[in-house]
C-alpha positions, -999 to +999 in steps of 0.1 A: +000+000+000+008+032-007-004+062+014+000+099+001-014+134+022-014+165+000+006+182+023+032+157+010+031+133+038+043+099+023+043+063+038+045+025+028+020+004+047+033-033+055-006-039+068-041-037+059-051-014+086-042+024+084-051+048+114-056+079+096-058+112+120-090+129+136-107+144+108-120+169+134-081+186+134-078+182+096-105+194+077-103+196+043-070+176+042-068+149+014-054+118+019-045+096-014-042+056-007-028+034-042-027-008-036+002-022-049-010-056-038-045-076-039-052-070-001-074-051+015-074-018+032-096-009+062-094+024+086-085+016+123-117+036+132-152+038+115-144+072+100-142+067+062-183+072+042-181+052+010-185+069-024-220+060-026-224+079+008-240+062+040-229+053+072-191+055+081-173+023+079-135+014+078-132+001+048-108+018+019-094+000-008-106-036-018-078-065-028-073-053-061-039-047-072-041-014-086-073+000-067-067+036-054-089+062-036-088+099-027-105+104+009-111+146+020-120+150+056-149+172+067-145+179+101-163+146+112-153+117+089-133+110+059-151+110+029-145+089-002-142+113-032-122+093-059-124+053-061-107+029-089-106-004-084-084-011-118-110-029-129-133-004-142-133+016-181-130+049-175-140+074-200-134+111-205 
């Protein structure tokens, strides 16, 4: 895993689980997370609402190899705002 902050913040995660900081002391900070292996990536808290919106959870990226998302906090929780699992067609 690979974990990115836009303030430059960079780290290589040997596990699945990532405890990402209080989003209530870093709103609007992005966070950027890229799989580089088909395992799973959860938050250590239930602070991340999925793309589709709805109830926080802890999960991040699925096992895909590949699969990267973009979460922004908003003061209360981490919200997904970019998700590619590598499996999808993307057109633009």
């Amino acid at each position: 895993f690979f974990f990115q902050a836009e303030d430059g913040i960079r780290d290589k995660l040997v596990t699945g689980v990532q405890t990402c900081a209080l989003p209530i002391s870093n709103t609007g900070r992005v966070l950027n997370f890229q799989n580089y292996q088909a395992q799973t990536l959860v938050s250590a808290s239930s602070n991340v609402v999925p793309l589709a919106g709805g109830a926080a959870t802890t999960a991040i990226l699925q096992a895909v190899a590949g699969a990267n998302a973009t979460l922004v906090s908003n003061g209360t929780n981490w919200i997904m705002t970019k998700y590619d699992s590598n499996n999808s067609l993307e057109l633009e």
